[in-house]
Every structure is written in C-alpha cells, then in structure tokens.
DSSP file (Angstrom, degrees, kcal/mol; ACC not computed):
  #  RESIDUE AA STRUCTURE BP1 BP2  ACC     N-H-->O    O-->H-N    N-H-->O    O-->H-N    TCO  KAPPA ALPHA  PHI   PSI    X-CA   Y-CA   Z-CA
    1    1 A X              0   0    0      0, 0.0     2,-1.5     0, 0.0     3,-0.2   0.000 360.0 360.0 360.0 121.8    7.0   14.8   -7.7
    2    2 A X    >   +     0   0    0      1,-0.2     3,-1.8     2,-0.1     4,-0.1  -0.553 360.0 168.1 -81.7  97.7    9.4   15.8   -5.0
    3    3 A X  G >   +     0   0    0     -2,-1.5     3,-2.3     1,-0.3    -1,-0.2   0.853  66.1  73.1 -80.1 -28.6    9.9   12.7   -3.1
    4    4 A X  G 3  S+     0   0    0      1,-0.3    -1,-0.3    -3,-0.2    -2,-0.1   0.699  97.3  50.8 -42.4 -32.4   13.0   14.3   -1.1
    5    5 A X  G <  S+     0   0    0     -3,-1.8    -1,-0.3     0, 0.0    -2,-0.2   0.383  89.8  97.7 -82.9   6.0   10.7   16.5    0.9
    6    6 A X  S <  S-     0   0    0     -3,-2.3    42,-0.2     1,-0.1    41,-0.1  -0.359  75.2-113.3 -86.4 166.6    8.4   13.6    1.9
    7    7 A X        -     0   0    0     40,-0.5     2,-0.3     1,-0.1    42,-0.2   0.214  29.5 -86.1 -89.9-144.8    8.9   12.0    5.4
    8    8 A X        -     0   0    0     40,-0.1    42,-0.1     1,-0.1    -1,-0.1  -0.899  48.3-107.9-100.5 148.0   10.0    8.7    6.7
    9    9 A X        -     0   0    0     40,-2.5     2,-0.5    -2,-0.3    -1,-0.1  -0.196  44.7-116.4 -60.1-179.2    7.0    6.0    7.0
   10   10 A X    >>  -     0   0    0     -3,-0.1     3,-6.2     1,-0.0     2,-0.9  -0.949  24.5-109.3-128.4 128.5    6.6    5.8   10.9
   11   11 A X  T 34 S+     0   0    0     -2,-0.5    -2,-0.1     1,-0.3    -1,-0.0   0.348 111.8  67.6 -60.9   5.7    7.4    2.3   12.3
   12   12 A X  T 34 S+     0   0    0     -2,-0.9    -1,-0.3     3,-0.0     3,-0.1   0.270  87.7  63.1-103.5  21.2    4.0    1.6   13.0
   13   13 A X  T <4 S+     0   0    0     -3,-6.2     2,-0.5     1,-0.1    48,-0.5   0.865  94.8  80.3 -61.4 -56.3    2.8    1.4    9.5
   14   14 A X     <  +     0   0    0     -4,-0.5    46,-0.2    46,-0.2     2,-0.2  -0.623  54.4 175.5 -78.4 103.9    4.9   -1.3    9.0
   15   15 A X  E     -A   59   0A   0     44,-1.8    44,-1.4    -2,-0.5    -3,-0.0  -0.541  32.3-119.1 -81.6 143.8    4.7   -5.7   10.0
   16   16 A X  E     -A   58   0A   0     -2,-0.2     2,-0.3    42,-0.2    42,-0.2  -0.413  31.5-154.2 -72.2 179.3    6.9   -8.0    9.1
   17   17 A X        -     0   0    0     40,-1.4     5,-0.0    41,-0.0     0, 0.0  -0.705  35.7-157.3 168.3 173.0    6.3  -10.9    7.0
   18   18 A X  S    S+     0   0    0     -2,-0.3     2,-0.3     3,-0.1     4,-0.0   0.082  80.0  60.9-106.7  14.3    7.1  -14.2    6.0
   19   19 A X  S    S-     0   0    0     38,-0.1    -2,-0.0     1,-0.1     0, 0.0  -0.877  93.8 -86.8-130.3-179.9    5.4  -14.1    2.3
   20   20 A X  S    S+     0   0    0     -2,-0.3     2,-3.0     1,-0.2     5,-0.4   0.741  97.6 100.8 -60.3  -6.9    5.9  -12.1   -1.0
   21   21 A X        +     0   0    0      3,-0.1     2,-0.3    38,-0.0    -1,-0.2   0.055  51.3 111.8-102.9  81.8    3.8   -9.8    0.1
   22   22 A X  S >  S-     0   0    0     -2,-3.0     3,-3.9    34,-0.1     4,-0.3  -0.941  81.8 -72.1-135.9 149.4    6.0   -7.2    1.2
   23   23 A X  G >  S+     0   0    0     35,-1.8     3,-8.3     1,-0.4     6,-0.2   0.345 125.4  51.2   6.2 -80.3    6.9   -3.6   -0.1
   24   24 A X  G 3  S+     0   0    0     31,-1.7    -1,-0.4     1,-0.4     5,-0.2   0.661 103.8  54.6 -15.9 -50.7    8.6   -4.7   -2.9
   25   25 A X  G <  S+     0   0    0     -3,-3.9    -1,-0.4    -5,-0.4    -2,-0.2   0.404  93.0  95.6 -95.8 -13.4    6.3   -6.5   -3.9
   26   26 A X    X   -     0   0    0     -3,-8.3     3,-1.1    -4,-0.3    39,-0.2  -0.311  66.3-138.1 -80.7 157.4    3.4   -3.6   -3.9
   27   27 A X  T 3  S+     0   0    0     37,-3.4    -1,-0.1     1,-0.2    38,-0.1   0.604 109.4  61.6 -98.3  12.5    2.2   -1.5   -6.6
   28   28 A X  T 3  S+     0   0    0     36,-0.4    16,-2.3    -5,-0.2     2,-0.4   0.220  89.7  99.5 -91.9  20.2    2.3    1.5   -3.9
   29   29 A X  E <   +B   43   0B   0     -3,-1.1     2,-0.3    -6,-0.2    14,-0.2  -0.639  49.4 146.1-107.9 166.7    6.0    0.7   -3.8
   30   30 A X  E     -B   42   0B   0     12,-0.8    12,-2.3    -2,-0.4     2,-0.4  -0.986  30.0-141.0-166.3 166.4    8.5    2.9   -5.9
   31   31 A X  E     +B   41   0B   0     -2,-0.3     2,-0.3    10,-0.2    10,-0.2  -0.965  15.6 170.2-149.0 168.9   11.9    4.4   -6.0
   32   32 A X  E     -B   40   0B   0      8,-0.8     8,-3.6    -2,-0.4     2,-0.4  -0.959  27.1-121.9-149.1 172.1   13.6    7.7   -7.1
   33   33 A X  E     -B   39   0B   0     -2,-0.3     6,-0.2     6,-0.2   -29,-0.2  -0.887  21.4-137.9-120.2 162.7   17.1    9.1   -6.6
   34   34 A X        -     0   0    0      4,-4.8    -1,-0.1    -2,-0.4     3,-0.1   0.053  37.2 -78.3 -91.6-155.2   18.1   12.1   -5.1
   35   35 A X  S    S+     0   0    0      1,-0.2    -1,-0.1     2,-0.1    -2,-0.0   0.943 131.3  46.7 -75.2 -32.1   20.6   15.0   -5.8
   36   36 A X  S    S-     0   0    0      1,-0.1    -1,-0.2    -3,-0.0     3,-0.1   0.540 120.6-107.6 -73.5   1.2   23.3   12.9   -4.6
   37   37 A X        +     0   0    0      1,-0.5    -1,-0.1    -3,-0.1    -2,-0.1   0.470  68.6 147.3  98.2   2.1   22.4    9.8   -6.5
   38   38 A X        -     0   0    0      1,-0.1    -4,-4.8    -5,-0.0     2,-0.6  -0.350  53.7-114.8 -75.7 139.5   21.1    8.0   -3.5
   39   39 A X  E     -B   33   0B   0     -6,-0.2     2,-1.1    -3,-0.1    -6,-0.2  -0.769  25.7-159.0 -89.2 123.9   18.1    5.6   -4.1
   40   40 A X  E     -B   32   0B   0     -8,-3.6    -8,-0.8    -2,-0.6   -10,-0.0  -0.633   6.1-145.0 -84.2  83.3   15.6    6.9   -2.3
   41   41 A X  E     -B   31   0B   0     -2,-1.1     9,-1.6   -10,-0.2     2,-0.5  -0.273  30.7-175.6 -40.7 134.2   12.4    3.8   -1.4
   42   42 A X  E     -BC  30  49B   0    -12,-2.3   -12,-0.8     7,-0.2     2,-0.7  -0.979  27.2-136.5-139.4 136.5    9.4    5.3   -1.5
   43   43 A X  E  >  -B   29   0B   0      5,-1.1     4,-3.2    -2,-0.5     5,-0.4  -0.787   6.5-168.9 -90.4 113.9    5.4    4.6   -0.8
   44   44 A X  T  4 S+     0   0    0    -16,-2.3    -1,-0.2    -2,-0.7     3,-0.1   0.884  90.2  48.6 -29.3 -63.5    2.8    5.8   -3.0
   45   45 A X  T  4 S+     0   0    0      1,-0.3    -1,-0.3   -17,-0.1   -16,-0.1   0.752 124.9  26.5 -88.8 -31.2    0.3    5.1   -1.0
   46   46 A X  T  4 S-     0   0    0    -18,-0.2    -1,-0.3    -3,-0.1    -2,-0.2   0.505  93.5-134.4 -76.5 -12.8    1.7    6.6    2.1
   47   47 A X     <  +     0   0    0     -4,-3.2   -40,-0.5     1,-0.2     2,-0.2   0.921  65.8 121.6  43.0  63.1    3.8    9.2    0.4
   48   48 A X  S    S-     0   0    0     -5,-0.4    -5,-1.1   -42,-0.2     2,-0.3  -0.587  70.9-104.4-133.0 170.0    6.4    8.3    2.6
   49   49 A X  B     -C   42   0B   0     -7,-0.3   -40,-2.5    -2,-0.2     2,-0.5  -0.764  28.1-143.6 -95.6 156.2   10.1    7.0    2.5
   50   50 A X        -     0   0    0     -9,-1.6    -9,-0.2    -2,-0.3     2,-0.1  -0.934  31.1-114.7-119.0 142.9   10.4    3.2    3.5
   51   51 A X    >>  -     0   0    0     -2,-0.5     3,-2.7     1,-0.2     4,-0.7  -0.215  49.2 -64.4 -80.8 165.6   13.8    2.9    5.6
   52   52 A X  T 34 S-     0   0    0      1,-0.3    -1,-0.2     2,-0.2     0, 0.0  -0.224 114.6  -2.4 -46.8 154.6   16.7    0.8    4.2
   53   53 A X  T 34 S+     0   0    0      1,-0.3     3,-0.5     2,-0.1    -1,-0.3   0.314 100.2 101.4  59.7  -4.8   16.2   -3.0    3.8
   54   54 A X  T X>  +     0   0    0     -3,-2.7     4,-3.2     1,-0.2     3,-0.8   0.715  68.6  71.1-111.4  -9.3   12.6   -3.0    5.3
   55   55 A X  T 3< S+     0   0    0     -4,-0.7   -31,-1.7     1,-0.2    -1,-0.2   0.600 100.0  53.1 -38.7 -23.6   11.0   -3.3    1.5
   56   56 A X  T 34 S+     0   0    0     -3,-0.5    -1,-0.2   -33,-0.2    -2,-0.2   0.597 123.0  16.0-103.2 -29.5   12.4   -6.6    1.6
   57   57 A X  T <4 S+     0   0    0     -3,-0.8   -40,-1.4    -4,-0.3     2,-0.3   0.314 115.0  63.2-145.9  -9.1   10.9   -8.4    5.0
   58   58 A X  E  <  +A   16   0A   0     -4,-3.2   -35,-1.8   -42,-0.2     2,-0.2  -0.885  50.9 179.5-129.1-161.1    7.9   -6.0    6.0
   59   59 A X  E     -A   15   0A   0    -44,-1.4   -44,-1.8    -2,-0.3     2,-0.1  -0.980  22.7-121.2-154.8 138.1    4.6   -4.7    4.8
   60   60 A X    >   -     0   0    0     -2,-0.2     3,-1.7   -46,-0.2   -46,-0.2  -0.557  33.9-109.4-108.6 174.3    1.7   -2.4    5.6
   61   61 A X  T 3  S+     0   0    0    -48,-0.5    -1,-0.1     1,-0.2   -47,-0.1   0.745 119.3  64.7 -57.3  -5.5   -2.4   -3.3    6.1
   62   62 A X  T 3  S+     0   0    0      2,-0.0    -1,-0.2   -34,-0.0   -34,-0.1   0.641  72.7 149.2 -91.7  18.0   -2.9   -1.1    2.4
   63   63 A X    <   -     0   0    0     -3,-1.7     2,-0.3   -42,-0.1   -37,-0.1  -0.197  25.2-174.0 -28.1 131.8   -0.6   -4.1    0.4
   64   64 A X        -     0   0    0      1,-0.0   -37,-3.4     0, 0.0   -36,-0.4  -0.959  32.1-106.3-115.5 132.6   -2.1   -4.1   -3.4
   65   65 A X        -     0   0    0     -2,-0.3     2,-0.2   -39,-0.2   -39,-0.1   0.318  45.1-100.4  -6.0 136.2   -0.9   -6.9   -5.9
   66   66 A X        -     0   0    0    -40,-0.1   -39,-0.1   -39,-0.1    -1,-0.1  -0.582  31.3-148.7 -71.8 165.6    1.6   -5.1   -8.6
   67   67 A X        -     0   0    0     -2,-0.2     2,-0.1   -41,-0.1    -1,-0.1  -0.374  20.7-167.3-134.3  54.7   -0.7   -4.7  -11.4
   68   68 A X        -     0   0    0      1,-0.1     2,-1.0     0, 0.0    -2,-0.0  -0.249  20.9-127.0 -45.0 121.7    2.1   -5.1  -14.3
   69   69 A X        -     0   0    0     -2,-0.1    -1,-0.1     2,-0.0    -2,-0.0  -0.512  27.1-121.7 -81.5 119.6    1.0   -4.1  -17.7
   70   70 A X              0   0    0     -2,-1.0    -1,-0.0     1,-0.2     0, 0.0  -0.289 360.0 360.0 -48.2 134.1    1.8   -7.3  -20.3
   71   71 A X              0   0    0      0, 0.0    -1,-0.2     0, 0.0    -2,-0.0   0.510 360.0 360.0 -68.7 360.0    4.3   -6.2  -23.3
C-alpha cells in the first residue's frame, strides 16, 4: 500500500484521552517509512496519517483493542 499518498486525519476525528486507549494502542494503528526514511503514523481504519505525537494522548470513536496473535 502507498501510504505516502494518503492524507492527514482531519482534527475532528481525533479526542484526547486520559486512558490506554489511544492510537497506539489500536489495532487500526500502523506505521510505514517513506522515501526519506521518515516514520510515517498511519490509520487503517481511516486510511489516513495521524500527525506527530497525537498517537500518544488522542483517539477516535472507531478505537478497537489490538488483537495480538500469541507466539
């Protein structure tokens, strides 16, 4: 997938909050690098970019649990 062409999320997707359940923390949440080697944040579910630092402190209404597969 070529996430480089995708847009930025739009700043009313996005809440803050004060629990784990925030970008990061989603299984729509992802990351990719570009051609310059920059990490790009990205959302699945929006097929968007998430802007610097706001994976960390917000979240949007589509949060899902990670669904990590056990080794």
């Amino acid at each position: 997938m070529d996430h480089e062409a995708w847009g930025e999320l739009p700043d009313t997707a996005l809440r803050r909050s004060r629990s784990g359940r925030v970008c990061l923390t989603c299984q729509g949440f992802g990351y990719e690098t570009d051609a310059h080697c920059r990490t790009l944040l990205v959302c699945q579910l929006h097929r968007a970019h998430i802007p610097q630092g706001e994976h960390l402190l917000s979240r949007c209404p589509q949060w899902l649990p990670r669904q990590e597969a056990a080794a």
